[in-house]
N, C-alpha and C positions, 0 to 999 in steps of 0.2 A: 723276590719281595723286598731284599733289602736297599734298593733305590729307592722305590717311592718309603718306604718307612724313614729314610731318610731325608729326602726330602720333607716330607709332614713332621719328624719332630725337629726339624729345622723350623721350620713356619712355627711350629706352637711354639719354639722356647724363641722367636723372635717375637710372636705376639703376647708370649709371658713376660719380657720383658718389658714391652710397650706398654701395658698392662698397672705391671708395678710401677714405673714412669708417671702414669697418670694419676695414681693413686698417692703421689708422694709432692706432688706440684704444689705451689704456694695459694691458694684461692683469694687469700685478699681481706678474709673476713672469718669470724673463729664461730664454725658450725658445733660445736656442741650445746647442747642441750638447747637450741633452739626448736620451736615449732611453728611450723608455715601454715595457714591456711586463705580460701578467698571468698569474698563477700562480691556482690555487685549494686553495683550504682549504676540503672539502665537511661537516667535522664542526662547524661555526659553531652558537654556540649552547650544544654539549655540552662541559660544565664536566669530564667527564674526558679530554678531547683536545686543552684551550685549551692547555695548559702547555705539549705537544709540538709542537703549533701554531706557538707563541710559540719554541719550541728551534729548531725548524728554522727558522722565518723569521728571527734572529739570525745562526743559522749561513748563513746564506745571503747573508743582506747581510754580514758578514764576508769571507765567499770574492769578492765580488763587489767590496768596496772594495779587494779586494790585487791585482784586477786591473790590467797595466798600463796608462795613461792615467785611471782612473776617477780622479775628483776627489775627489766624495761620491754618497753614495745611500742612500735612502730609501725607503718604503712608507707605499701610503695607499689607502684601502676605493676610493677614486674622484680621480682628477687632473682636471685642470681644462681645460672643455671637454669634459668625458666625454659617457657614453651614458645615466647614470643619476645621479637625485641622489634620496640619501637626507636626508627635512627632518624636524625637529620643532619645536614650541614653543619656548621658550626666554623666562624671565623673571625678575627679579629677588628675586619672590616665591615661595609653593610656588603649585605648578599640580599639580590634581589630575591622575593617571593620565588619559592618553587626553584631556587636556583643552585648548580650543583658544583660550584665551587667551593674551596673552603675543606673541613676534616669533619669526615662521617664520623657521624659518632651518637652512638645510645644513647636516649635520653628514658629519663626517668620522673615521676611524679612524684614526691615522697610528704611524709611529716615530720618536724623538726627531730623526732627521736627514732627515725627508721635506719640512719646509718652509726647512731652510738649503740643501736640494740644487734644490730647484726656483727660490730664489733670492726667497724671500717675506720681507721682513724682519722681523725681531722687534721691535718698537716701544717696549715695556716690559715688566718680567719677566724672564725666563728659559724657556727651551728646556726640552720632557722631558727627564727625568735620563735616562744610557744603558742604566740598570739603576736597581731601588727606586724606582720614579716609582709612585704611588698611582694605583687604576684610577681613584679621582675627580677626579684632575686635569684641565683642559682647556685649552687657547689659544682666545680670542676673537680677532674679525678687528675691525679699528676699525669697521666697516657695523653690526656687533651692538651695540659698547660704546655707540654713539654711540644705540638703538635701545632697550636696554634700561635704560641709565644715560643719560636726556636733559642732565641734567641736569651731564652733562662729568663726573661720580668717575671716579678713576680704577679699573678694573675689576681690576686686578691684590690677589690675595688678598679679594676678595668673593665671593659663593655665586652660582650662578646655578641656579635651577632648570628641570628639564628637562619635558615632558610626558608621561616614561615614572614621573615621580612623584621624582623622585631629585634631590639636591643636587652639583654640583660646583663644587669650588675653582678658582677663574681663577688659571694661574701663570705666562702671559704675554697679552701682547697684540699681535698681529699686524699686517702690513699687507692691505689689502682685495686680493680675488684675482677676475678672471675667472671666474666655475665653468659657469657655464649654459649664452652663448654670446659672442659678442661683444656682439650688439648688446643682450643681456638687460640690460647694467651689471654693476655689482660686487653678491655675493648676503650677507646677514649669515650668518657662517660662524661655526662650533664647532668644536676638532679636537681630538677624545679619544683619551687612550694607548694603544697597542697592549696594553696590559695589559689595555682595559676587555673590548675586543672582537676579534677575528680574523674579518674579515667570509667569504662563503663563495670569493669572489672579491678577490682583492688587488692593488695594482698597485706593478709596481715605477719606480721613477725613478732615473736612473742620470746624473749631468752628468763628461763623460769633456773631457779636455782637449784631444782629438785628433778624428776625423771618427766622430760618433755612428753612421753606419751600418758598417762597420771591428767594432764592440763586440756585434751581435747573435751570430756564432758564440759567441765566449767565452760569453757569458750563457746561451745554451744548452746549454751543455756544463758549465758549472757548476751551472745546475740537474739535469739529464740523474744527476750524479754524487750527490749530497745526496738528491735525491726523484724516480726514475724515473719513479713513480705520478704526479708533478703536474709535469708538463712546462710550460715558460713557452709561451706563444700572443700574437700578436694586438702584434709587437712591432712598433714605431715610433716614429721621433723625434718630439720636441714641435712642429719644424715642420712633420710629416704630419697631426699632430692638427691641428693650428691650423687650415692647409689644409681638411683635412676638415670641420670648422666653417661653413666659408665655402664649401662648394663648391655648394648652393644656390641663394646671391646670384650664385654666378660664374657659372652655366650657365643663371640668370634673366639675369643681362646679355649673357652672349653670345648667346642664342639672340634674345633683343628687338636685338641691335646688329646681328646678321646678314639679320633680318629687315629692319630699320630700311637698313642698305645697299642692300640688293636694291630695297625701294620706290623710294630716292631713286634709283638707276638708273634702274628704269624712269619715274620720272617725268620725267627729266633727260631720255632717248628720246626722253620721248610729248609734250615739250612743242618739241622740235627735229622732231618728225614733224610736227606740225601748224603748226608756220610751215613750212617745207620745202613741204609741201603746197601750204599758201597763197601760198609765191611761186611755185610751177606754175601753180596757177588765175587768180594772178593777172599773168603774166608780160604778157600784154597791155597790160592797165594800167601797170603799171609803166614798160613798152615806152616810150606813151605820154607815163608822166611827164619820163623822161630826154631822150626828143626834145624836150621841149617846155621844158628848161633845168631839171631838177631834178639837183642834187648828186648822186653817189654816197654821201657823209654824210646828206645828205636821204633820201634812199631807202632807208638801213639802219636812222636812227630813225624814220621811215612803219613798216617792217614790223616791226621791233624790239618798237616799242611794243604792237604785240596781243600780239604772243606775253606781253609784261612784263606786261600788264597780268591778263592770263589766268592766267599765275604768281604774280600779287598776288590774286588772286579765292580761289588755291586755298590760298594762305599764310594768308587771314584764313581761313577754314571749315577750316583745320589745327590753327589758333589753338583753333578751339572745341571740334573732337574731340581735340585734346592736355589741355584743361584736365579733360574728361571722362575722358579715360585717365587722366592724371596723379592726379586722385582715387582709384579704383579702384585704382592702385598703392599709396597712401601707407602700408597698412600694408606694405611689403616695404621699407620706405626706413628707412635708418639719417641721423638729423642732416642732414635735407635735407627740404624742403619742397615738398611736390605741387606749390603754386602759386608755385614760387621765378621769380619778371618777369625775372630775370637771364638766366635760362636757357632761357625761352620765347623772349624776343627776339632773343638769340642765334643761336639754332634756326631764328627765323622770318630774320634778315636776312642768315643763310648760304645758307638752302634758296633765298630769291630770288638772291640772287648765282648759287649757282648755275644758276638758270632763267634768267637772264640773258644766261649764258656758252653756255648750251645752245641758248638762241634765236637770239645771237647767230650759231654757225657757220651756221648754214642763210639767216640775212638773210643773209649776203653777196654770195650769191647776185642779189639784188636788183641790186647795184651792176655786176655785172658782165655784166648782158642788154644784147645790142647790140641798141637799137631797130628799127636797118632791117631786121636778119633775124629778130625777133621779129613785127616788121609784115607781113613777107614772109610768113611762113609761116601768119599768121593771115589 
């Protein structure tokens, strides 16, 4: 048992690691005390309902800033970490309609205060106006600027063309955001004004000063009042989303670390069962050695040793099925290497230790056969 034990808590302390990696990464954007939830806008698209669209979701962040505690808040087609990402081209030149040249890249629908609420910083430029902001305006993230303008311009008041065929004006320049997942990296992002679009689904973001779950009634009840027909859903803080994110990698490492426990038990058992064993069968011998002047220390590392060495047979053939798993795993690993030597050896010179400690209880046994009633009885 002590190969695969070894193997599996190889894999869990490399997907523990992976793990902690993901949980330490930079997101882009400061998820505390925010609260997510979404509203829908089902007439997206029809040019006689944007306007009303556009009224109510004003009036609604309005009621929703005079809230007490709320800091700031925002709306955006999709928050970061979501369930869906909307991409297009994007390039410095025109790209025709539908056309696939150019740097894919996120876009996003927002409101002049959806990326100071989520706490994304503005780099160069300026913010959507609150009002009079041109539907061709847009914020780039520095992942695009740096992708579409290699060459370091700065992107602020240049065109950028999209692959829906259309030109817009860059009127800030952002910092890079998490959008995908964690371990995707930062994605080249576009964030166009609520003016251009009202997508059919919207999301709000709300950063409140006090315990972000405290603020779900309120938001409810403020929307409930404005639009009974579009009730908010699907509400949660930024650190439920995060969570959610990661819940994957977290129930791939607990169920491999649970696993990986259970082995090393029963290997730790079955290598204390078979010296145990062997000083039954061999208590004669032993009998033997003691009468005939062998130490009680002599006699523990005599039978010590097989068991060690048996534990050392199954640490190296753990060694090979680990390096084999550990492969197989490499795409689930964030910032951590299948064949990281630091963490194999680790692994291997714990698991003998404790084969060691497990061999150990049952030798003692050894030292304490009294030869005459051992001989007596055989």
């Amino acid at each position: 048992m002590t190969a695969p034990a070894l193997a599996l808590v190889v894999a869990a302390a490399l997907l523990g690691q992976s793990f902690l990696r993901l949980q330490s990464v930079a997101l882009g954007f400061q998820p505390d005390q925010l609260v997510t939830a979404r509203i829908s806008f089902p007439d997206w698209g029809d040019e006689e309902y944007h306007e009303e669209d556009l009224v109510l979701l004003n009036a609604l962040l309005a009621e929703v800033r005079a809230l007490p505690g709320v800091v700031s808040t925002g709306m955006s087609s999709e928050i970061p970490l979501g369930e869906v990402d909307t991409t297009m081209a994007a390039a410095a030149q025109r790209i025709a309609p539908g056309g696939k040249e150019g740097v894919q890249a996120s876009w996003r629908t927002v409101t002049p205060d959806y990326l100071s609420a989520l706490g994304i910083p503005l780099r160069r430029g300026r913010w959507f106006q609150q009002s009079g902001e041109h539907y061709r305006s847009v914020l780039v993230s520095e992942a695009l600027a740096r992708r579409v303008w290699p060459d370091g311009a700065d992107p602020v008041g240049r065109e950028v063309w999209l692959s829906n065929g259309k030109a817009f004006n860059v009127v800030g320049l952002v910092g890079d955001a998490r959008q995908l997942g964690l371990a995707e990296g930062v994605t080249p992002t576009i964030y166009m004004s609520s003016t251009w679009a009202i997508l059919p689904t919207m999301n709000l973001v709300v950063r409140t000063g006090g315990d972000p779950d405290a603020l779900a009634g309120a938001l409810r009840q403020v929307t409930a009042r404005l639009s009974p027909d579009r009730p908010l859903f699907d509400v949660r803080t930024m650190s439920a989303v995060i969570a959610g994110s990661v819940a994957a990698p977290r129930l791939q490492t607990v169920v491999v670390a649970l696993f990986a426990g259970v082995s090393l038990l029963l290997a730790a058992v079955g290598a204390a069962g078979v010296v145990a064993y062997g000083v039954v069968q061999r208590t004669p011998e032993l009998a033997v050695r003691g009468a005939l002047g062998a130490s009680p220390g002599r006699l523990l590392r005599h039978v010590l040793r097989r068991g060690v060495v048996l534990c050392g047979a199954g640490v190296g053939l753990g060694l090979l099925l680990a390096f084999a798993l550990g492969s197989a795993l490499q795409d689930l690993l964030y910032g951590v290497r299948a064949d990281a030597p630091a963490t194999y050896a680790t692994t291997a010179l714990t698991l003998l230790a404790a084969g060691t400690v497990a061999c150990w209880l049952p030798a003692r046994r050894a030292t304490r056969i009294n030869p005459n009633l051992a001989l007596r009885g055989e």
